[in-house]
N, C-alpha and C positions, 0 to 999 in steps of 0.2 A: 193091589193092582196098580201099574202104572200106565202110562201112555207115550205113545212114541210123539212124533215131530208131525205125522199125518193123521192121529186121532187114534191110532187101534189100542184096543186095551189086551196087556198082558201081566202076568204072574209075576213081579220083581222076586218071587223066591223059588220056580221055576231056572231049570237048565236045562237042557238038551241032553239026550245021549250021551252026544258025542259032541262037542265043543267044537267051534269052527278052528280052524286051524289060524293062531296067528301067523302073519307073514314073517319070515325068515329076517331074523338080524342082519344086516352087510356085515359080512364080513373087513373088519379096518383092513386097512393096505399097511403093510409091514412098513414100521418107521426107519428110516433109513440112518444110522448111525451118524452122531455127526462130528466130523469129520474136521483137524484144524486147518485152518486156512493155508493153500501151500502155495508160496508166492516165489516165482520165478524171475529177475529183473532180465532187462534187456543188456543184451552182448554190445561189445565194442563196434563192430559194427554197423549197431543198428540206430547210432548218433547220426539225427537226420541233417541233409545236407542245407543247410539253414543259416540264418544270423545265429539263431538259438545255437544252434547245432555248434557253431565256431565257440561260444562261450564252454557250451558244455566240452569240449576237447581239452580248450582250454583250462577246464578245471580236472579234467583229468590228466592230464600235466602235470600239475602241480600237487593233483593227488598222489599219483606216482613216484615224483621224481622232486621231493619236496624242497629239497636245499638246490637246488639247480635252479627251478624255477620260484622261489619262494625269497629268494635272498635281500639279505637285510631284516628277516622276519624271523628264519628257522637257523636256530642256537646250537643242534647238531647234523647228525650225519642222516638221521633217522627221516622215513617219507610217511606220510598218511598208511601206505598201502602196509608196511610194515606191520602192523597189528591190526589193519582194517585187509583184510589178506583179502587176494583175488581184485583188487582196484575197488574195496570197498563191496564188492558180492557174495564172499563166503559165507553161510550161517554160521552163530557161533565163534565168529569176531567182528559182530561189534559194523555189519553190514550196514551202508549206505541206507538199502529202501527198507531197514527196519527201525532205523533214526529219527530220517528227515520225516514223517510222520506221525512223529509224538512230541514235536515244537509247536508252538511255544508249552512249556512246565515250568512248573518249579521246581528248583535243586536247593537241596539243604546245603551243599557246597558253595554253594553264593548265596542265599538266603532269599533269594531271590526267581520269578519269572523268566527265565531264558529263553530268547529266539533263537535258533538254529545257528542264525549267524555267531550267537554269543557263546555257545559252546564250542564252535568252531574257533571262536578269537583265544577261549580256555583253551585247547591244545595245545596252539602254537607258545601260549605261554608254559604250559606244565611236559607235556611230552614231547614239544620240540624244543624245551630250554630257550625260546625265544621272545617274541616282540609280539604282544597282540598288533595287528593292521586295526587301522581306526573302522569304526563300523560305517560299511558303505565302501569298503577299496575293493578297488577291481579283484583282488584275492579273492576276501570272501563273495562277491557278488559270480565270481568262476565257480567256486570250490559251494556254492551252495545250487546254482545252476545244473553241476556237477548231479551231485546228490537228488535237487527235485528231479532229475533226468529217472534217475535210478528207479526213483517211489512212485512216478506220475501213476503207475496202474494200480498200486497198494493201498489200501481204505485207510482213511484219514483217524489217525486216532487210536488205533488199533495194534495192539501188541503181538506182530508175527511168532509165530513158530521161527528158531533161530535167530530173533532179534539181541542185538547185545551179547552179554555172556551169561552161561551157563552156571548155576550155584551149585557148587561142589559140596555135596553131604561132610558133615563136620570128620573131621577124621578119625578111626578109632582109637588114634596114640597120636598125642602130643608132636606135634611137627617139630624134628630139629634142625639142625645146621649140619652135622653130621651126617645123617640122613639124606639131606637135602643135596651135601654135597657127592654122596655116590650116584645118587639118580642124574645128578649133572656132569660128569665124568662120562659116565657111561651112556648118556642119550643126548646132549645138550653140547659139551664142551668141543664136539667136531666142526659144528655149525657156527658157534661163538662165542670158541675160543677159550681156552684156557682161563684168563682170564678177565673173560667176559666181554671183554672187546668188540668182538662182533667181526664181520670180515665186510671186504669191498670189492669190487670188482670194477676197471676201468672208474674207478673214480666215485661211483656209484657205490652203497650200500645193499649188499643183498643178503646178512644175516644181521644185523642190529644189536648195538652193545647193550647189555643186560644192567650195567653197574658201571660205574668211572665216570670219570666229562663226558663222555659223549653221551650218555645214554639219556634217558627223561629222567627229570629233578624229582625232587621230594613233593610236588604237590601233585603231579601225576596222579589216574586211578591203578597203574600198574602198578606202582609202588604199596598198595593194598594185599598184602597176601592174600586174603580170600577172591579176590580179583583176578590176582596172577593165576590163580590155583584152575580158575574156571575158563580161563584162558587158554592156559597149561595144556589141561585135561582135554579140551574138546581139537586141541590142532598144533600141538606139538608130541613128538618132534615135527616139523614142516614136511607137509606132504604124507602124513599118518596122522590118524585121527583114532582120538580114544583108545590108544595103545599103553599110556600109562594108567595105573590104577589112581584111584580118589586118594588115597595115603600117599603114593609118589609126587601125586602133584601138589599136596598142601607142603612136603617135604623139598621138593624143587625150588618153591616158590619162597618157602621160609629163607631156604639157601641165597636165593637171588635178589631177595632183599634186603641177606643180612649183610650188604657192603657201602661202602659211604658214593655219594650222587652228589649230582649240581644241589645246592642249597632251595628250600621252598621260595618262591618269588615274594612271599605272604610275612616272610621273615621279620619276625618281631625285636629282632637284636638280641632274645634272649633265647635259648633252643626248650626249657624248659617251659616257659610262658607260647612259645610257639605251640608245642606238643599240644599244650591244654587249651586251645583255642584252635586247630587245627588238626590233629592226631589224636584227640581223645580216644583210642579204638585199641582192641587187642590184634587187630592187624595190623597195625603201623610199627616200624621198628623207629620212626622219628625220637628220637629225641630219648634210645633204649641203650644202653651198653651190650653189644655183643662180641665176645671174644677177647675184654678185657676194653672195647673199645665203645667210644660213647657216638651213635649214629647222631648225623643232623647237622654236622659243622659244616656240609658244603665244600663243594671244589669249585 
């Protein structure tokens, strides 16, 4: 026998009939799928009419219209908006508010911590074949004003959906040149050109040379086939999206890099000492012989 909490004695080996009924579990509430973060930036015109606002204009200027307003700094014809497509908004190249973000990092390409500013100072040197601005010039203080504009609403830290580029599945057959060059004929060469030139309009660049002087040098991340491939793939041709397959675009890309460019900035006076200290990668055609020709000498 035992005893309850008020004194009465009962049967601990005793049950009832019929057991009281326990109370009914909650039912959980259905967990709701979750969901990745889908970040929208703000439109052109919703740069507010401010001090601020004037810089950030200002840096969209020069985001756009790079050698115009950039000059004495930008080395070709080439604008920011050119591969950051949409004035730096499009997912999937390499968008402003999926950037500014994830500074300061480390890059294995500098060995180094990098602030926003400094990877911005990297373009101007590798993809606009130009002049880094000293850190602190009205440039980069526009052209990152620019960008924090973009990201203000986007959670600090955080790797969007559509940030950067897209990695393209390894491909099932060997990328050629060959290859690479019918896909570009056929989808690529209307836009920029035969030979790769790129077209302009009033003065202005609105398809961008792929290969030759003008285009981005050797230390470029375009010059990465696996780069270009992901680039490729998600937004060209311009204004279609995901219409090449993952084979066409490591093939494209193979083709687009396989032609000689501005020389690396990094240039160690010897192209095979460069390679090994800069190009170590099976995507770099730096410092590779294609077509009987040896990449890396610079224009």
């Amino acid at each position: 026998n035992g005893h309850d909490a008020f004194g009465n004695t009962f049967n601990i080996y005793s049950r009832p009939d019929k057991p009281a009924a326990l109370p009914a579990a909650a039912t959980p509430a259905p967990v709701a799928a979750l969901q990745p973060t889908v970040f929208s930036p703000p439109g052109a015109r919703d740069i507010p009419d401010s001090k601020m606002g004037e810089w950030i204009q200002r840096g969209e200027a020069i985001f756009t219209r790079t050698p115009e307003n950039a000059v004495g700094f930008s080395g070709n014809s080439l604008s920011c908006a050119n591969c950051h497509i949409d004035a730096g908004r499009l997912k999937n190249a390499a968008p402003m508010w999926g950037a500014y973000p994830m500074y300061p990092a480390y890059r294995k390409k500098t060995d180094h911590v990098d602030t926003f500013a400094e990877r911005v100072r990297g373009c101007f040197m590798y993809s606009m074949n130009g002049k880094a601005p000293a850190d602190g010039h009205d440039l980069l203080v526009a052209i990152e004003a620019y960008a924090y504009w973009m990201a203000s609403k986007a959670p600090l830290g955080e790797k969007l959906p559509g940030a950067g580029f897209v990695k393209v599945a390894k491909p099932e057959q060997a990328p050629t040149f060959d290859a690479g060059q019918k896909v570009y004929a056929a989808n690529c060469a209307l836009c920029h050109g035969e030979q790769g030139q790129g077209q302009k309009s009033g003065g202005i660049t609105v398809f961008p040379a792929l290969w030759g002087k003008d285009s981005y040098n050797w230390g470029a991340g375009m010059h990465e086939i696996d780069k270009a491939a992901g680039f490729i793939q998600s937004n060209m041709p311009y204004g279609l999206h995901n219409v090449l397959s993952d084979q066409q675009a490591w093939d494209v890309a193979t083709f687009i890099n396989s032609f000689e460019r501005p020389q690396d900035p990094r240039f160690t006076g010897d192209i095979a000492q460069t390679r090994k200290q800069f190009h170590d990668s099976p995507y770099s055609n730096y410092g590779v012989e294609v077509n009987g020709k040896l990449l890396g000498k610079g224009l």
